[in-house]
MARDRENBA-832992 format. One record per residue: residue in one letter; x, y, z of N, C-alpha, C in turn. Coordinates in steps of 0.2 Angstrom, whole numbers, plus 2048, in hexadecimal, padded with zeros to 3 digits. Layout:
! MARDRENBA-832992
AXYZXYZXYZ;...
This chain:
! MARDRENBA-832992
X1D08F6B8D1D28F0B8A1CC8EEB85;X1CC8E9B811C98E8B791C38E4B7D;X1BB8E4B791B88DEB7D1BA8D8B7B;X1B68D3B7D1B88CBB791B48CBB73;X1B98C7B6F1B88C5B6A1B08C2B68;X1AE8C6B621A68C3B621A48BCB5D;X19F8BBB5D1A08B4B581A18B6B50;X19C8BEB5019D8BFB481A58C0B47;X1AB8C4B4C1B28C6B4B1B48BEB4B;X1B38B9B4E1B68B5B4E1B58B1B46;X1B08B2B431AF8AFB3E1B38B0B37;X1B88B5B391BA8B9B361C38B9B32;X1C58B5B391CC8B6B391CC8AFB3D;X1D58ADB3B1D68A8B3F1D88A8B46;X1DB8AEB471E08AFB4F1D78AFB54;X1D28B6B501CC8B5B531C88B2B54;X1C98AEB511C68A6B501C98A2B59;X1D08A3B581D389FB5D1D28A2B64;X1D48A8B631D28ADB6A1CA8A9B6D;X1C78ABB691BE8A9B6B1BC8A0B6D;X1C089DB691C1897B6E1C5897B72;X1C989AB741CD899B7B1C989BB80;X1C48A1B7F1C18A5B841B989EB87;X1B889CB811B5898B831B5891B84;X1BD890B881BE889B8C1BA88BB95;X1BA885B951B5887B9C1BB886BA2;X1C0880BA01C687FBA41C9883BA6;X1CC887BAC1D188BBAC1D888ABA7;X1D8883BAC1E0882BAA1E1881BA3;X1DB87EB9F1DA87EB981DA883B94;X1D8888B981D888FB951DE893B94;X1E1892B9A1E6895B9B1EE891B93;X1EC88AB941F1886B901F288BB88;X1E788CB871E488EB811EA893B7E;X1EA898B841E88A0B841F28A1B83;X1F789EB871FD89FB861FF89FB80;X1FE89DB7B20189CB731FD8A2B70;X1F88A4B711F38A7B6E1F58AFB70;X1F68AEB781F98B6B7A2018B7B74;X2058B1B7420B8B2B6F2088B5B69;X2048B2B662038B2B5F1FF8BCB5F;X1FB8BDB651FB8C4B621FF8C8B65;X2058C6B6920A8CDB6A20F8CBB62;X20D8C9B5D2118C7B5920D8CBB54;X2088CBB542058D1B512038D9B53;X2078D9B592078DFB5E2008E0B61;X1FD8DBB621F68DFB641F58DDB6C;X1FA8E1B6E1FA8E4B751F48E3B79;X1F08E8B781E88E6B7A1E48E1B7E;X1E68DDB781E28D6B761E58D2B79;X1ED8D2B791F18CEB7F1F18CDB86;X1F08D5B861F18D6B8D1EB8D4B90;X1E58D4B8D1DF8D3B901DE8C9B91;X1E18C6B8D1E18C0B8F1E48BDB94;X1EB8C2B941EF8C0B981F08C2BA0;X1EB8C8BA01E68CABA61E18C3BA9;X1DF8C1BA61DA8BCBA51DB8B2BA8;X1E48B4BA61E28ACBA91E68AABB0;X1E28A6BB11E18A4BBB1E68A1BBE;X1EC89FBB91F18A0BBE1F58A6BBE;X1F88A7BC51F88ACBC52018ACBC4;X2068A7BC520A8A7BC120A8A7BB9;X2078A5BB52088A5BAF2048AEBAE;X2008AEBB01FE8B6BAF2028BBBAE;X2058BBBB420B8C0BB72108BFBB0;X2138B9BAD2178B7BAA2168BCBA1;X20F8B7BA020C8BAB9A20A8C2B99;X20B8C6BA020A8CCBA02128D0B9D;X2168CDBA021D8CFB9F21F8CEB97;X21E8C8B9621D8C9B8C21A8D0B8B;X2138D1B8D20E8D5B8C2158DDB8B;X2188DDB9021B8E3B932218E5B8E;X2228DCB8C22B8DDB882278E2B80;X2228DFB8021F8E0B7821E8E8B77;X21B8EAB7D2188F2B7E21C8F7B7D;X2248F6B8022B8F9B8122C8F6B78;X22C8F1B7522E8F1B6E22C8F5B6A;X2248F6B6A2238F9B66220902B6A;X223903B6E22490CB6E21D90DB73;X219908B7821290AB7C215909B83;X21990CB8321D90DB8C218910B91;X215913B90210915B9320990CB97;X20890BB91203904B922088FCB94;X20F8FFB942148F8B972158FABA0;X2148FFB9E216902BA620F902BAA;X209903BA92018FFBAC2028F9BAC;X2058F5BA72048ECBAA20A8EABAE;X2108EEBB02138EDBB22108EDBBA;X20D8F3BBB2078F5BC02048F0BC5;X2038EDBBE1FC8E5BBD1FE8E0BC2;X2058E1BC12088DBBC120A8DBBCC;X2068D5BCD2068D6BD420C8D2BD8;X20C8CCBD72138C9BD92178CEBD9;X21F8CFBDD2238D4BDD2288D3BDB;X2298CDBDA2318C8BD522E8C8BCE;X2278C8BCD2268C9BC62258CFBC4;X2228D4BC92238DABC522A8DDBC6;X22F8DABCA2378DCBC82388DABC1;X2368D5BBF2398D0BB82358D5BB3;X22F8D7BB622B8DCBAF2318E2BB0;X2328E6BB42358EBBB323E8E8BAF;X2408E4BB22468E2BAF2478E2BA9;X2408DCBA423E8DCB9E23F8E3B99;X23B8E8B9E23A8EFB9B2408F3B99;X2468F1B9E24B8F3BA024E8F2B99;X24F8EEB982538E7B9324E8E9B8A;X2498EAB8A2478EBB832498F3B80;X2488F7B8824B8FEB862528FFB84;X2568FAB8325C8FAB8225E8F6B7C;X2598F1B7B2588EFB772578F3B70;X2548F8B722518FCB6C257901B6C;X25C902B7225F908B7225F90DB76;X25B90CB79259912B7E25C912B85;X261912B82265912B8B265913B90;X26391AB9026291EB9725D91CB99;X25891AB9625191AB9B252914B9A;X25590FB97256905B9A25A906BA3;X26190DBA226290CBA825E90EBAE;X25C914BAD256916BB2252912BB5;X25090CBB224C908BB4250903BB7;X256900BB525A8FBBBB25A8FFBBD;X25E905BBE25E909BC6259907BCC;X253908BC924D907BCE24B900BD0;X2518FABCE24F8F3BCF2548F1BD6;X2528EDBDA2548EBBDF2598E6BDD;X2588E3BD925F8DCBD725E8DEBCE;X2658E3BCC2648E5BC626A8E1BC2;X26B8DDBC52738DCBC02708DABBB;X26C8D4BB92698D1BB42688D7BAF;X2648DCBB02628E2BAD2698E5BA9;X26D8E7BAF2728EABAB2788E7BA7;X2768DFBAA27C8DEBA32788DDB9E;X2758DAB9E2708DCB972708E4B92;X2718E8B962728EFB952778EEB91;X27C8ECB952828ECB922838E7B8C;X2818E2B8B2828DFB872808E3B80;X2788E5B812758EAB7C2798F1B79;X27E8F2B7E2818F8B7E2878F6B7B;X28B8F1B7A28F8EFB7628D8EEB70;X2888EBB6E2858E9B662838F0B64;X2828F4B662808FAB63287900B62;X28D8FCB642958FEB63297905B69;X291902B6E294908B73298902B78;X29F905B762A18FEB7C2A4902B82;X2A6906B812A8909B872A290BB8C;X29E90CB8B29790CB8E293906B91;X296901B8C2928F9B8E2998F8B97;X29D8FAB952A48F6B9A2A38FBBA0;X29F902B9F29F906BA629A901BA9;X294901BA328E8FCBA828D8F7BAA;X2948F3BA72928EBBAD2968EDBB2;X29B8F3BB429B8F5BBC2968F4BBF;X2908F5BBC2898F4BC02878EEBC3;X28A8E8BBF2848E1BC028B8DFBC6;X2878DEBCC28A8DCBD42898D5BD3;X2848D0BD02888C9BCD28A8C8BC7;X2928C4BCB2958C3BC82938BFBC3;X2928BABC328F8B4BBD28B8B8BBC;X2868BBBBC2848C1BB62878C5BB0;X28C8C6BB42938CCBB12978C5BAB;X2978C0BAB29D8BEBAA2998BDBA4;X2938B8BA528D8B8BA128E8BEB9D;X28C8C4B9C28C8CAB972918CBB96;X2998C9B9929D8CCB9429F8C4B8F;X29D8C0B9129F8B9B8B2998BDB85;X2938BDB8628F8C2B812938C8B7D;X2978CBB8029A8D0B7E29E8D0B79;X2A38CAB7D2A98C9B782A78C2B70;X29F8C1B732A08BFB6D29D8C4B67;X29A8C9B692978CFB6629D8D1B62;X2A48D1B642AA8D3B642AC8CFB5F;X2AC8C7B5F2AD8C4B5B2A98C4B53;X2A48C4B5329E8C7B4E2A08CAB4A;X2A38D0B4D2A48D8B4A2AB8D8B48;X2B18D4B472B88D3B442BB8D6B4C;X2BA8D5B512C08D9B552C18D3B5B;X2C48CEB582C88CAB5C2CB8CCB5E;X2CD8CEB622D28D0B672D28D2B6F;X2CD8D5B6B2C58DAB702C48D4B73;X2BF8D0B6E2BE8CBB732C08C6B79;X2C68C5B752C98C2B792CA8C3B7F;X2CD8C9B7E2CF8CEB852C78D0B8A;X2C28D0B852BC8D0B8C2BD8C7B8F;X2BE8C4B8D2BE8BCB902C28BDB93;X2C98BEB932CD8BEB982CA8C2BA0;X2C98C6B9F2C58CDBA32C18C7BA9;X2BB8C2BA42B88BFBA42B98BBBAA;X2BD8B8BA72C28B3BAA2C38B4BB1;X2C68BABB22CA8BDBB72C18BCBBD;X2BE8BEBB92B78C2BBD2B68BDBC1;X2B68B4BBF2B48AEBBF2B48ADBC8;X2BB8B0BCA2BC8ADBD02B68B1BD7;X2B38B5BD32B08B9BD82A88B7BDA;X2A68B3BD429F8AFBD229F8AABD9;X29A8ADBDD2998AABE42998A2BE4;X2938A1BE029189ABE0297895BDA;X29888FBE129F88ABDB29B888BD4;X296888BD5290883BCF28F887BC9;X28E88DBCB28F895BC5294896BC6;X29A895BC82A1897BC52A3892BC3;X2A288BBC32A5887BBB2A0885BB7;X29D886BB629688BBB1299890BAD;X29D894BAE29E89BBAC2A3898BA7;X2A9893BAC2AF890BAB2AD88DBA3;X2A8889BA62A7886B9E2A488AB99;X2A188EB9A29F895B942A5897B91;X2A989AB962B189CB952B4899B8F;X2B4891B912B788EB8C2B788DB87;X2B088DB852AA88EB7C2AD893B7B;X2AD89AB7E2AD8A1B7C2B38A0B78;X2BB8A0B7C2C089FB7A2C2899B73;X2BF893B742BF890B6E2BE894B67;X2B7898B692B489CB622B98A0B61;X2BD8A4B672C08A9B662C68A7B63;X2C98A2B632CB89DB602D789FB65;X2D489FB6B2D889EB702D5896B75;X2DA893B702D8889B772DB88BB7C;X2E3890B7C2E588EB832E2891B88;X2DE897B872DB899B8E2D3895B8E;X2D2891B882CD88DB8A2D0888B8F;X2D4884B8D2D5881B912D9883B98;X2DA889B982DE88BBA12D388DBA5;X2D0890B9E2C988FBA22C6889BA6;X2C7884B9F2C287EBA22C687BBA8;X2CC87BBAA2D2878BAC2D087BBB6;X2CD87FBB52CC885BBB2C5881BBD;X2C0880BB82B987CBBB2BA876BBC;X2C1872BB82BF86CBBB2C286BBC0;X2C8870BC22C986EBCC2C4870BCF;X2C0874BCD2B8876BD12B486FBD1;X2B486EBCB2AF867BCA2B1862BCD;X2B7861BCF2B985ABD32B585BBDA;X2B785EBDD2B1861BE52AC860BE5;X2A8862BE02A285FBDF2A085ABE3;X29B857BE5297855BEA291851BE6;X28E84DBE528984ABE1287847BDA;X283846BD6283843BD1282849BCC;X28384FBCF284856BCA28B854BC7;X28F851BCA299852BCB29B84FBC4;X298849BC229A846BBC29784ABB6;X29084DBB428E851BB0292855BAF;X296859BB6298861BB22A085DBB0;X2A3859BB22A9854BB12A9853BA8;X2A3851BA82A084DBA12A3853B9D;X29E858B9E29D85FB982A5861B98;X2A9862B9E2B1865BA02B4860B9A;X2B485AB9B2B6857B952B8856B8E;X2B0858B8D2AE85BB852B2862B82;X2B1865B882B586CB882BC86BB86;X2C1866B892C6866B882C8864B80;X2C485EB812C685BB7A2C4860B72;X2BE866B752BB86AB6F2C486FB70;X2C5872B762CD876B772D2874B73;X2D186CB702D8869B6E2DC862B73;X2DA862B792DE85FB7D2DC858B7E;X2DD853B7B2DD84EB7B2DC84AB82;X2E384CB832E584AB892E084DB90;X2DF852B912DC856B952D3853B94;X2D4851B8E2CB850B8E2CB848B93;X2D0844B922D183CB952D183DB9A;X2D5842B9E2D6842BA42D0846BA8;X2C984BBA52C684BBA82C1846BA7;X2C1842BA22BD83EBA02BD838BA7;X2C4837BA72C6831BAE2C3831BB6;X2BF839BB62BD83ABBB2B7839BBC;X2B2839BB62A8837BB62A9831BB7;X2A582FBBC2A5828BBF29E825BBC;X29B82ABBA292827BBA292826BB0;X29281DBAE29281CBAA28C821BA3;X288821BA5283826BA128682DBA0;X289831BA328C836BA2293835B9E;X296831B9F29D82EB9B29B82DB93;X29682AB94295828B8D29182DB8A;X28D833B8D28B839B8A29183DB88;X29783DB8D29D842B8B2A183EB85;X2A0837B842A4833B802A0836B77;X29B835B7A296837B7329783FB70;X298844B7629C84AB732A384CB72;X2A8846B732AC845B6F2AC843B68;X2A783DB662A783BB602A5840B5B;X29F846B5C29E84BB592A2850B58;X2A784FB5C2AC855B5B2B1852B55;X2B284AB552B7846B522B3848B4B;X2AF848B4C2A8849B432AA84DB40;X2A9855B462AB85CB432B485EB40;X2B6857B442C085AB402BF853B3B;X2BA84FB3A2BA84AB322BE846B35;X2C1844B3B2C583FB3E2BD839B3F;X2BC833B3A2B7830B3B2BC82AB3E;X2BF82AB3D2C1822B422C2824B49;X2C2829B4C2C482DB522BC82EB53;X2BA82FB532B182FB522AD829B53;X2AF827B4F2AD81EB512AE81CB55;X2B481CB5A2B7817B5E2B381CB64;X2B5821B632B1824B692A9821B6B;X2A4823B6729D81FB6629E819B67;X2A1815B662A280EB662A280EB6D;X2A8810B712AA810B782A5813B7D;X2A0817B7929B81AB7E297815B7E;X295813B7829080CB77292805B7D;X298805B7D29C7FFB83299800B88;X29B807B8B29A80BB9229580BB94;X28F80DB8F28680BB90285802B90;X284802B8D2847FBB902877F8B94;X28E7F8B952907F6B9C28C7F7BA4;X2897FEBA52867FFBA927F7F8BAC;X2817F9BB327E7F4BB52787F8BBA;X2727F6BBC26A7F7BBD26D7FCBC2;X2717FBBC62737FDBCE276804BCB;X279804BC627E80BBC427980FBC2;X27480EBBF270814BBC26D81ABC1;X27081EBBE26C823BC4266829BC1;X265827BBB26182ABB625E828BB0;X258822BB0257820BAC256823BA4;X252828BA624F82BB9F25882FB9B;X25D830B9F263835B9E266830B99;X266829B9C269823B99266820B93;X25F822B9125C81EB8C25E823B87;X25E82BB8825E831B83265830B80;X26C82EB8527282CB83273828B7D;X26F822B7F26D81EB7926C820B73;X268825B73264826B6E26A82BB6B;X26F830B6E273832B6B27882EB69;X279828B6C280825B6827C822B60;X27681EB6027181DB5A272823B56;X27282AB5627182CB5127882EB50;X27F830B55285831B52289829B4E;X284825B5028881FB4A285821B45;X27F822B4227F825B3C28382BB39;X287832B3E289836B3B28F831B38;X29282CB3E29982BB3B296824B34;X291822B3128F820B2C29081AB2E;X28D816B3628C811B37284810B37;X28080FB33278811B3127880BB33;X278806B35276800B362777FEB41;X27B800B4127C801B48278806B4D;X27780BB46272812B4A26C80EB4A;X26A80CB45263809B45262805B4B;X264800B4C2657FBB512637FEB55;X269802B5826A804B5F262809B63;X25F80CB5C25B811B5C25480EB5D;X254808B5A24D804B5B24C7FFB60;X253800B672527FBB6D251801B73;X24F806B7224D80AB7824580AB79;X244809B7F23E806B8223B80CB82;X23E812B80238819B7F23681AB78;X230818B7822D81AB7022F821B6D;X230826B7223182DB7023982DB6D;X23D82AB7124582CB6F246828B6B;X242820B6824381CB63240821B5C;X23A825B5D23982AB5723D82DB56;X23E833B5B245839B5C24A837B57;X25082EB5A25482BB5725482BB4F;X24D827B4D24F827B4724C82AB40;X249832B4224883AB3F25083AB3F;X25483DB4625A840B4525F83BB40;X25C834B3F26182FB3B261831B35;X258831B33256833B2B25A839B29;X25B83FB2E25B844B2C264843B2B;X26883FB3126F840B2F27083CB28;X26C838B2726F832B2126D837B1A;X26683DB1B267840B1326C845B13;X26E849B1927484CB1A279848B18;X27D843B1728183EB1727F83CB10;X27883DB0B27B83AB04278835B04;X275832B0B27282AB0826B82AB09;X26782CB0426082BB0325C827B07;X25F822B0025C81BB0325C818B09;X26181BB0F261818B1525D81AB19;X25C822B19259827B1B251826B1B;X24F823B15248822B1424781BB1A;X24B814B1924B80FB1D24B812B23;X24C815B2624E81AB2D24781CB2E;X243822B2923B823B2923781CB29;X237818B23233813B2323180DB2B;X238810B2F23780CB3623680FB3B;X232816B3922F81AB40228815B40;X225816B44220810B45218813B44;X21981BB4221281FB42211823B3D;X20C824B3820D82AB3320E830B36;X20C834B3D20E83AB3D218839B3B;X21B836B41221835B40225835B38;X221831B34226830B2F224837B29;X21F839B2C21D840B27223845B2B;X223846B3122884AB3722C84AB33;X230843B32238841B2F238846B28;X232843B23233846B1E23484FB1D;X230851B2223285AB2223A85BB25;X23C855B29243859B2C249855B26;X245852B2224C84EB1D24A853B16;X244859B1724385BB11247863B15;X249862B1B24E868B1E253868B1C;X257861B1E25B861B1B25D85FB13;X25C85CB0F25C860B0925C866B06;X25786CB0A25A872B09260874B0A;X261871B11268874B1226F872B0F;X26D86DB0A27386BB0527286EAFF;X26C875AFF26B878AF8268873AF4;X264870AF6261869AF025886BAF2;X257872AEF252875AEF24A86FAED;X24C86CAE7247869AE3244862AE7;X24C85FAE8249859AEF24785BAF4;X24885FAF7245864AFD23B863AFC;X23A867AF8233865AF6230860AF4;X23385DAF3232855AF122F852AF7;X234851AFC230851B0122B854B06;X22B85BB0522585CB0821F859B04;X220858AFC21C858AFB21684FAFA;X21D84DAFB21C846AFF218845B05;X21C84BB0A21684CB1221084FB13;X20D851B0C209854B0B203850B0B;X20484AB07203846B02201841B08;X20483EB0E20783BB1220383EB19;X201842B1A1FD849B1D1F6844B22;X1F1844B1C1E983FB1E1EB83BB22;X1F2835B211F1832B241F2831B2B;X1F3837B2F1F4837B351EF837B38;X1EF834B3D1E8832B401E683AB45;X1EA83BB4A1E9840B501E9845B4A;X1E2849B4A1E184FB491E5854B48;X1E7857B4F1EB85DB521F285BB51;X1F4855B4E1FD853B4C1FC857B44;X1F6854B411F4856B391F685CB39;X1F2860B3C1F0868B3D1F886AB3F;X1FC86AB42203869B4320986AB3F;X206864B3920B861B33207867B2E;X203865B2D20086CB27202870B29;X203875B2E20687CB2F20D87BB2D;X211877B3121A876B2D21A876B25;X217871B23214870B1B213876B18;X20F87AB1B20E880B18213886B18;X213886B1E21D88AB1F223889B1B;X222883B1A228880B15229882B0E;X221880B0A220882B03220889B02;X21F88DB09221895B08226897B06;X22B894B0B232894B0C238893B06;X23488EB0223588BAFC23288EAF6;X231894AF722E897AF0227894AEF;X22388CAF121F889AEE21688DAF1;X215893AED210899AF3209896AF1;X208892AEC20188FAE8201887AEF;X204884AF020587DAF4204881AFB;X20A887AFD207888B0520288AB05;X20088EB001F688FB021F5889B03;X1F4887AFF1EF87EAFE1EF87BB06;X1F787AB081F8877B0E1F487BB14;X1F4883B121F1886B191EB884B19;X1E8885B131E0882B121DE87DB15;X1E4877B131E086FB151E286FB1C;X1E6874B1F1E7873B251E2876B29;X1DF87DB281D987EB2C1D2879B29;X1D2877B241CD870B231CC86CB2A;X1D286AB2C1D2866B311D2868B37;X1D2870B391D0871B401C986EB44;X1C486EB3F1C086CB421BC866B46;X1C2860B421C285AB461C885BB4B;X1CB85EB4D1D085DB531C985DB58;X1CA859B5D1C7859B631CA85EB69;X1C4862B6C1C8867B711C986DB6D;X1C3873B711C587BB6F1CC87CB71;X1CE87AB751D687EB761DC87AB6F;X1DA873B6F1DE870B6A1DD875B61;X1D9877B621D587AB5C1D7881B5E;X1D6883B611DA88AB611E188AB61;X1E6885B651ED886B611EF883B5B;X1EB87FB571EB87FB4F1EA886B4C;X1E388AB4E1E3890B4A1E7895B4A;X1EC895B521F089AB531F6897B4E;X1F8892B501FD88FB4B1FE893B42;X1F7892B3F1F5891B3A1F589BB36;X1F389CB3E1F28A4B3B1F88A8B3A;X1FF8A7B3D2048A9B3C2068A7B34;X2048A4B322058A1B2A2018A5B27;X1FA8A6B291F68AAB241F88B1B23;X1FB8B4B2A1FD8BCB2A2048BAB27;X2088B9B2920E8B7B2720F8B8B1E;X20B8B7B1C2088B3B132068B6B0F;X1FF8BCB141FC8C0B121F58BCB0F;X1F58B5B121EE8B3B0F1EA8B6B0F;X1E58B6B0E1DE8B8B0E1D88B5B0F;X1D58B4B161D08AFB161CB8AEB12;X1CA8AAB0D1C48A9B081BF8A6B0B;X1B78A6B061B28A4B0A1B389FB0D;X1B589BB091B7893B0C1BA892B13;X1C0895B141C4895B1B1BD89AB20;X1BB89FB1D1B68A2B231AE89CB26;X1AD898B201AA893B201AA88DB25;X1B388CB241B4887B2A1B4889B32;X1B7890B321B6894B381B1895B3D;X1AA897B381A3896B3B1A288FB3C;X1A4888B3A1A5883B3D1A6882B42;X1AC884B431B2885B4A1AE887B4E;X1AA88DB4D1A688FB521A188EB52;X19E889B50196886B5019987FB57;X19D87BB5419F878B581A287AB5E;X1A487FB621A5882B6819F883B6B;X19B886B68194886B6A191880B6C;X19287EB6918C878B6918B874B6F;
């Protein structure tokens, strides 16, 4: 393994920049926070070595084990089965060296290589997960007859049923509806054999998405139809969530009728009005806006209605909120979403609401409201945030030039955020974006002003995930650190030292 990074390497580059502050937090736990993004950033650059050694390194010994497994998935990607097969070694827990070997299973098949992804489930004690995974990979690669011998393998069922819904949408991808179908049916059949009640109308509801896509409602609906006599049984405050979702299902299958009828059965007001609010977005998706409205309206009723004794989930109830506030803006009640969005007692779901308001109103055409929507977040990090997600969405309506407009608004908009490491955050999006958008003279600029600013974040570990952030843009781009970025970085490290 590599030594540590030295102060001349680290003056050098930004990831080695990062590494060498991570190494020198004094905090375990702080180290460890450092070191997890940091081990990402260099198995993205495959450097193996470097990862594995950090990730040797840090003191819990769950997160170790974990980050080792990355380490292992990487090694098998890129053809060093030899050095994935030593850290599996490493790897001491016996559930996480199962999950390393499983991984290894899973990437070898990923790439294709069958035989020796089976060889390895063979030698695992609980291998379903492995082999349908196998199998999944062994359909996308159009061995189908080979993926159908191998989920004989996987002994759970909610496992099995799980790969083949993957299967059949592989099936669906590739023009062979029919196929797919027929693996859901299969699917279907399998359902009854899924031990646990709570994994088999789980699977029930899977079934039912699958078939909608495949674009069969009636056996969505004879799926969903099967979890919700399961779901009535149910026992607890679990009973109305999976009631809720069984609901949404019906009314996505087409059943109107069948969605009211499971709908009549959630007793717990906050769930009703979550399932009422996934009616309304479905009333959105068929352009039924007065059927949309009345729905949100109705969920709006039913929350509110709830009295102090009924709540069985605060935080579930205020997020509710916050979804009905941003689906009255899809259905163009802009003044109701606002409202609704600005009386939630959680300063985070009041931002959340009125980003997703701004971003639905410039999707919908209405500028003007959409900015009103920004202008009421209560922070400049916020209403810079707003501006990158309403300058996404304008891309996504092809309105390339407004797009830029507002990054280059956020740019502009950037200084005034107070928290250092939110700044350092925004520049790096900022700089992604002007990539994204052909602008390659502006995303330098941005990458620049943003490693400017590492050196006022407080905390080597906060300052090492800025650089890690930062250097995937640099490699990514092809920058090239000029004096000046090397300039700041012996800073970086003056101040760790110090």
């Amino acid at each position: 393994m590599p030594e540590e990074i030295s102060i001349e390497a680290a003056g050098e580059n930004l990831i080695s920049c990062a590494v060498f502050l991570a190494d020198n937090i004094k905090s375990g736990e702080a180290r460890a926070a450092a070191l997890t993004p940091l081990i990402e950033r260099l198995l993205g650059k495959s450097d193996v070595d470097l990862a594995a050694l950090y990730a040797d390194n840090i003191g819990d010994p769950f997160l170790r084990d974990r980050m080792l497994i990355r380490v292992v998935a990487k090694c098998v990607e890129i053809g060093d089965d030899e050095y994935a097969r030593q850290l599996v070694d490493a790897i001491d827990e016996d559930r996480a060296r199962a999950t390393a070997l499983e991984t290894f299973a899973l990437q070898k098949s990923a790439k294709g290589e069958f035989d020796e992804a089976i060889r390895v489930a063979e030698d695992l004690e609980h291998s379903s997960e492995a082999f349908a995974g196998i199998a999944v990979n062994l359909a996308a690669k159009g061995e189908e007859s080979r993926a159908l011998e191998t989920l004989q393998n996987v002994d759970f069922f909610s496992s099995r049923v799980d790969a083949m819904v993957e299967i059949a949408g592989i099936y669906d991808r590739t023009g062979k509806n029919a196929e797919a179908v027929a693996m859901l049916e299969k699917a279907l059949a399998e359902c009854t054999e899924i031990e646990f009640e709570e994994d088999r109308i789980r699977a029930y509801l899977q079934l039912g998405s699958a078939f909608v896509d495949s674009g069969r409602k009636d056996l969505a609906i004879e799926a969903l139809e099967k979890g919700r006599v399961l779901a009535e049984a149910i026992e607890g405050g679990h009973r109305d969530n999976v009631l809720a979702n069984i609901a949404v299902g019906f009314l996505l299958a087409g059943s109107v009728d069948l969605a009211d009828r499971a709908l009549d059965l959630v007793a717990d007001k906050t769930q009703l009005a979550s399932a009422l609010v996934g009616f309304s977005k479905i009333y959105v998706d068929d352009e039924d806006v007065e059927e949309a409205t009345e729905a949100v309206e109705e969920a709006l009723a039913i929350l509110k209605s709830q009295g102090d004794k009924e709540i069985r989930d605060s935080k579930a109830r205020f997020n509710v909120f916050k979804e009905i506030s941003i689906q009255f803006a899809r259905v163009g009640k802009f003044e109701r979403a606002m409202e609704i969005a600005q009386q939630s007692p959680d300063p985070a779901l009041v931002k959340n609401a009125l980003v997703n308001i701004a971003q639905v109103m410039i999707l919908r055409g209405e500028d003007e409201l959409a900015r009103q929507a920004m202008n009421a977040l209560p922070g400049e990090a916020e209403r810079v945030a707003a501006l990158l997600t309403s300058s996404d969405a304008k891309n996504s309506l092809g309105l390339k030039e407004e797009a830029v407009a507002y990054v280059d608004e956020a740019e502009q908009l950037v200084d005034s955020v107070p928290q250092q490491i939110m700044r350092a955050e925004i520049l790096t999006e900022i700089a992604k974006r002007y990539e994204f958008y052909g602008e390659s003279e502006k995303a330098r600029a941005a990458a620049s002003h943003c490693l400017e600013s590492v050196p006022d974040i407080l905390g080597g570990g906060n300052r090492a995930a800025a650089l890690c952030d930062l250097s995937e843009v640099y490699d990514k781009n092809g920058y090239e650190v000029s004096a000046e970025d090397k300039e700041v970085l012996e800073n970086v490290i003056k101040l760790t030292l110090a």
